[in-house]
C-alpha positions as a Markdown table, in Angstrom:
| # | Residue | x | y | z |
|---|---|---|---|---|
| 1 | Unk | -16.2 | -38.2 | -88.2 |
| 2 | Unk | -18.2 | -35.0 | -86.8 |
| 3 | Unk | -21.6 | -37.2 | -87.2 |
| 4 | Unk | -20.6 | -40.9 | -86.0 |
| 5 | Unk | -20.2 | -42.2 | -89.6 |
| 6 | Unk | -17.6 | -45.1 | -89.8 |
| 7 | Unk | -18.5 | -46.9 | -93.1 |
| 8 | Unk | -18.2 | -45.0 | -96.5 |
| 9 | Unk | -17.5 | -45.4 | -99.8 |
| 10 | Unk | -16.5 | -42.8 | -102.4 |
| 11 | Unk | -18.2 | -43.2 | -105.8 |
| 12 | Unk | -17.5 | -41.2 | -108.8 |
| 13 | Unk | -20.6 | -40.7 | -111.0 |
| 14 | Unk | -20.5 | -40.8 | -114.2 |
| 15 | Unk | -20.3 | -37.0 | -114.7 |
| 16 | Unk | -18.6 | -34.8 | -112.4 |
| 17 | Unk | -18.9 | -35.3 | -109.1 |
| 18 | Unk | -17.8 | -38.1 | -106.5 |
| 19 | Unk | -20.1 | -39.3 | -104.1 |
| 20 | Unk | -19.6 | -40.3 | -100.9 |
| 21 | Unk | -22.2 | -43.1 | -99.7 |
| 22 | Unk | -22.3 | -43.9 | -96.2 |
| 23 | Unk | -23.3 | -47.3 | -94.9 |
| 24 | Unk | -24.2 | -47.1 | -91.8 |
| 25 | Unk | -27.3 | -48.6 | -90.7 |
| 26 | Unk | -28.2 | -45.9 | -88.7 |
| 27 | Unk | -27.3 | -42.9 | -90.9 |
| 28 | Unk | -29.2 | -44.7 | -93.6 |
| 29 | Unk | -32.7 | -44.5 | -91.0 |
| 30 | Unk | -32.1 | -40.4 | -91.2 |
| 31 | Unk | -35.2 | -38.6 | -91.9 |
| 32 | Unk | -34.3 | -36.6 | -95.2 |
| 33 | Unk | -34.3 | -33.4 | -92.5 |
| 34 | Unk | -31.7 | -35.0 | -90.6 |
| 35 | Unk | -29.7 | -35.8 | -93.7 |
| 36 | Unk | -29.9 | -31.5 | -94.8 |
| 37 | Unk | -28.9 | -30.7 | -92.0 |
| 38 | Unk | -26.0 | -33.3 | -91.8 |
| 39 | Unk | -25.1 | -31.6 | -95.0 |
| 40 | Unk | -25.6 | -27.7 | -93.9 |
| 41 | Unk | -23.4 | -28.7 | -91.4 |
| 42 | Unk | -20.5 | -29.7 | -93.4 |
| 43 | Unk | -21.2 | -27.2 | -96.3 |
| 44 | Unk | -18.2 | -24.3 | -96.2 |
| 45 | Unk | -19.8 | -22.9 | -99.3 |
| 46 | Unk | -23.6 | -23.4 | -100.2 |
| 47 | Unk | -24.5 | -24.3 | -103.9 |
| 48 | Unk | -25.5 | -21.2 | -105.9 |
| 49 | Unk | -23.7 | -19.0 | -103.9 |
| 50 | Unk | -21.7 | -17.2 | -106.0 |
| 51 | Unk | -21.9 | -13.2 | -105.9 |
| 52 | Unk | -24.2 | -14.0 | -103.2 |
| 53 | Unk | -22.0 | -13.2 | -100.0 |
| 54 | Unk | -22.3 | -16.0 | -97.3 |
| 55 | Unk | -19.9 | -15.4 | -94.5 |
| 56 | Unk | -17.2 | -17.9 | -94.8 |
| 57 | Unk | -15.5 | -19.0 | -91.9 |
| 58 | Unk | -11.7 | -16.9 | -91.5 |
| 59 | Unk | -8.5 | -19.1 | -91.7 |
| 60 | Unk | -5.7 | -19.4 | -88.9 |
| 61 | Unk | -2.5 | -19.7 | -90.8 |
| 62 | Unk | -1.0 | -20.5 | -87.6 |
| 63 | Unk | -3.2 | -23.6 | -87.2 |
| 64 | Unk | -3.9 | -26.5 | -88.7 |
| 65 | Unk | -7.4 | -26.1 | -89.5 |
| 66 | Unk | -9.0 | -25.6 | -92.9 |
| 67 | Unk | -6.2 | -23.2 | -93.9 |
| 68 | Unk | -3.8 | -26.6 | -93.8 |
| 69 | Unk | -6.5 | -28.4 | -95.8 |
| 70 | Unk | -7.4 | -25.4 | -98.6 |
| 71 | Unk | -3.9 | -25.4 | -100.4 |
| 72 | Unk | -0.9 | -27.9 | -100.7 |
| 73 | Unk | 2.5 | -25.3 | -100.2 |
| 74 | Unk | 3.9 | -24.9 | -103.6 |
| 75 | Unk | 7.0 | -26.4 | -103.5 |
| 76 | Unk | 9.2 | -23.4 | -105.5 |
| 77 | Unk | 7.8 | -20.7 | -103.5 |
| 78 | Unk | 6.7 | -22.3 | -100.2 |
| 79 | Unk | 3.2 | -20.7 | -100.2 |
| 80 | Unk | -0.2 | -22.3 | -101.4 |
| 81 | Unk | -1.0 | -23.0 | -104.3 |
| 82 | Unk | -4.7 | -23.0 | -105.9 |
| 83 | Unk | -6.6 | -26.4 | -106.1 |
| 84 | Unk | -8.8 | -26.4 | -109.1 |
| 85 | Unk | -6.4 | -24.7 | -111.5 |
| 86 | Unk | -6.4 | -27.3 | -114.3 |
| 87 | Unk | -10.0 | -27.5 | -114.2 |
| 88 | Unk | -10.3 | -24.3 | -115.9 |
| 89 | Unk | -12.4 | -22.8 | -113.1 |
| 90 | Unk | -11.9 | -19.2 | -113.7 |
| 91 | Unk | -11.9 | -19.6 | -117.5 |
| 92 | Unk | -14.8 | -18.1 | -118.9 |
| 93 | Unk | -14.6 | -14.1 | -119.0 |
| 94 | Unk | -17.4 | -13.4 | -116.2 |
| 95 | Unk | -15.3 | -15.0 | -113.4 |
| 96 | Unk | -13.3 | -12.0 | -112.7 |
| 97 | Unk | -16.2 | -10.1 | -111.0 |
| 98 | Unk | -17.6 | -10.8 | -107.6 |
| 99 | Unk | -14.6 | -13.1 | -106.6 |
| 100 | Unk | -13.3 | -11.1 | -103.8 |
| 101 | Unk | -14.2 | -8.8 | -101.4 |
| 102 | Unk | -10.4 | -7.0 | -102.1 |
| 103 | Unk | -11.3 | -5.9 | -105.5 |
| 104 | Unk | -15.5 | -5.7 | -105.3 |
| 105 | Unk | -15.1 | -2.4 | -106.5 |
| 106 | Unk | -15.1 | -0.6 | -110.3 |
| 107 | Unk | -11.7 | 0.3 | -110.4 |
| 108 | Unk | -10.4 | -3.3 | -109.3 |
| 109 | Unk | -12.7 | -5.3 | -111.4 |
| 110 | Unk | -13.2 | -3.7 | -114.6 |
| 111 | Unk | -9.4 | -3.9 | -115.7 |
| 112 | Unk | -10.0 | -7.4 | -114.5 |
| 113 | Unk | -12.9 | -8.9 | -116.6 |
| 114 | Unk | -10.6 | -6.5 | -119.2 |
| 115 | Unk | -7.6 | -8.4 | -118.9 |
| 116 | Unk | -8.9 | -12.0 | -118.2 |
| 117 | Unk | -9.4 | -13.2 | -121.9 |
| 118 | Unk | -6.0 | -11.8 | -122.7 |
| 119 | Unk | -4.5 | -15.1 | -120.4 |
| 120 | Unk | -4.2 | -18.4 | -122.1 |
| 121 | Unk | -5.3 | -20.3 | -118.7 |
| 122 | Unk | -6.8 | -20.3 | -115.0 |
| 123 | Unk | -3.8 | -20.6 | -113.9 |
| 124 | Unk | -2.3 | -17.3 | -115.4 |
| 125 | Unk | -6.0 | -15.7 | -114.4 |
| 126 | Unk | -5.4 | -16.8 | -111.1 |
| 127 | Unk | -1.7 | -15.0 | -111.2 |
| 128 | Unk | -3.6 | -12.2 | -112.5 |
| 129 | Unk | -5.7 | -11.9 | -109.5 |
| 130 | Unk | -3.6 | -12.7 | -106.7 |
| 131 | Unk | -1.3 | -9.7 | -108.1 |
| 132 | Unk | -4.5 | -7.2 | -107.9 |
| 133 | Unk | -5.5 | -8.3 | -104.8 |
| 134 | Unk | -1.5 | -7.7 | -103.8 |
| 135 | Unk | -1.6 | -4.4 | -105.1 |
| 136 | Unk | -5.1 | -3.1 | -103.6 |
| 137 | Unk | -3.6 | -4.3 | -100.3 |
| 138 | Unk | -0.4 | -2.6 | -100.8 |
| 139 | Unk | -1.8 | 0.5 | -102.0 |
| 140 | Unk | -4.9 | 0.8 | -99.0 |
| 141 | Unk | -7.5 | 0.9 | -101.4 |
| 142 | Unk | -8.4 | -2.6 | -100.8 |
| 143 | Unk | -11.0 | -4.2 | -97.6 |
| 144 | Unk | -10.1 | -3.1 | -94.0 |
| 145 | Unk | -6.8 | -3.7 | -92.8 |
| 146 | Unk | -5.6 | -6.8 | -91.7 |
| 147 | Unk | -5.1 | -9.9 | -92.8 |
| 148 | Unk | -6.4 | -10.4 | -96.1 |
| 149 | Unk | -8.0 | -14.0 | -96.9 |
| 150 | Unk | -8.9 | -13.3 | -100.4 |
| 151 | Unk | -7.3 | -15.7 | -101.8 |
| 152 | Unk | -8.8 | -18.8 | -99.7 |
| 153 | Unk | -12.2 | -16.6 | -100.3 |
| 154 | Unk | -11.9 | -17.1 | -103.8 |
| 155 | Unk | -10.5 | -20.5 | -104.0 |
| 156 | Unk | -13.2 | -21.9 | -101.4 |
| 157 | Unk | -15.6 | -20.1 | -103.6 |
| 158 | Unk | -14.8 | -21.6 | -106.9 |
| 159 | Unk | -12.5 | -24.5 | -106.5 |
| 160 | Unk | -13.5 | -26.1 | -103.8 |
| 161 | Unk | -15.7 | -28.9 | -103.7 |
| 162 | Unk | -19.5 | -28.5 | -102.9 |
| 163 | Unk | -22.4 | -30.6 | -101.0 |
| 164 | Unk | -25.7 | -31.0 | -102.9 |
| 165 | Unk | -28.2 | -31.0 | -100.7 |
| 166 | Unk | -30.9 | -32.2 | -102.4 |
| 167 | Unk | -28.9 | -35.0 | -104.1 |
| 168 | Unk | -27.8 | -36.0 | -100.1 |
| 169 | Unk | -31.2 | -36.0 | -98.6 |
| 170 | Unk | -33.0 | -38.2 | -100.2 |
| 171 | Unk | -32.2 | -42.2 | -101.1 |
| 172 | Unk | -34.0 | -43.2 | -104.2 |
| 173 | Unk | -31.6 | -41.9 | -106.7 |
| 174 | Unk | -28.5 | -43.7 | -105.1 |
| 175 | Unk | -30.6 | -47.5 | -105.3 |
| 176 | Unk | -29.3 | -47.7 | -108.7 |
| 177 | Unk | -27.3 | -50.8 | -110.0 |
| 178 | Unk | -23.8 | -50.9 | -109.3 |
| 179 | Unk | -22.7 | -49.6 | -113.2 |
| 180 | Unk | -25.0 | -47.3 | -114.7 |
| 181 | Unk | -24.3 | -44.6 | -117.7 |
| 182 | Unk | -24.8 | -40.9 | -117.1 |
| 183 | Unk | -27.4 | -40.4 | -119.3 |
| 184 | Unk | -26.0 | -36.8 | -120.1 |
| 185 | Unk | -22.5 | -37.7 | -120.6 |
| 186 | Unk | -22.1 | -41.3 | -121.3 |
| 187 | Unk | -19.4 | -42.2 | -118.8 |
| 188 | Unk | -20.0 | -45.0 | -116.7 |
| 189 | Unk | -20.6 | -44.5 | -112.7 |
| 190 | Unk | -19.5 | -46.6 | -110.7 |
């Protein structure tokens, strides 16, 4: 809506993204710079940035901006829940490190890259690390006071969906037919 774009479609592509083509006659005429910088534009998190530490933009719970968007309110406890839980995205044992800026010290992360095989699932990992943070804030040991956003940080990092720029500024890979076959995974895109 931010660029004028009125026509799209959403795609899914065979492996595991969804695409969203646009088409618009005139956002179709973009030079490929216009179309990066379309997509810089919308990007919250950039691809590849993980333990890299790009400012992310800070939540208003009290508004209805992103922080609305990030997390539905769990329905039992009235507070957000993570999106991205039953896609395993914290399940391999190096995901425990550089996740948040609450526990980016020794002390916080070692007994967690400890302590994340021991849990059957992201979802109990993610349990795991919404208590530490908890506690570092509790205890003072954690980031500066105030409120803490570590959560969203570490959901926007790893659950979140992210913009490829190189597969958005260019055309010739989307003038495919209409059913094709991944040709790493077999599944058909649409």
């Amino acid at each position: 809506e931010d660029l004028g774009v009125q026509h799209r479609l959403w795609v899914y592509s065979g492996r595991r993204g969804v695409h969203c083509w646009v088409c618009d006659d005139a956002v179709r005429k973009w030079s490929p710079a216009l179309r990066a910088a379309a997509v810089e534009y919308l990007s919250l998190v950039k691809v590849g940035a993980r333990g890299a530490r790009n400012p992310l933009p800070t939540p208003d719970p009290g508004e209805d901006g992103f922080m609305g968007v990030w997390a539905p309110p769990d329905p039992v406890e009235g507070r957000p829940v993570a999106p991205g839980l039953d896609q395993e995205w914290c399940g391999q044992q190096d995901q425990g490190r550089d996740s948040s800026p609450e526990l980016d010290t020794a002390q916080h992360r070692e007994p967690l890259q400890a302590e994340f095989p021991r849990k059957k699932d992201s979802v109990q990992r993610w349990e795991l690390l919404r208590a530490r943070v908890e506690r570092a804030r509790a205890s003072g040991r954690g980031a500066a006071q105030g409120p803490s956003y570590a959560e969203w940080e570490v959901m926007l990092q790893f659950c979140f969906p992210r913009l490829d720029i190189n597969v958005s500024k260019g055309l010739g890979h989307l003038l495919k037919s209409p059913f094709s076959v991944h040709p790493k995974t077999g599944g058909c895109g649409v």
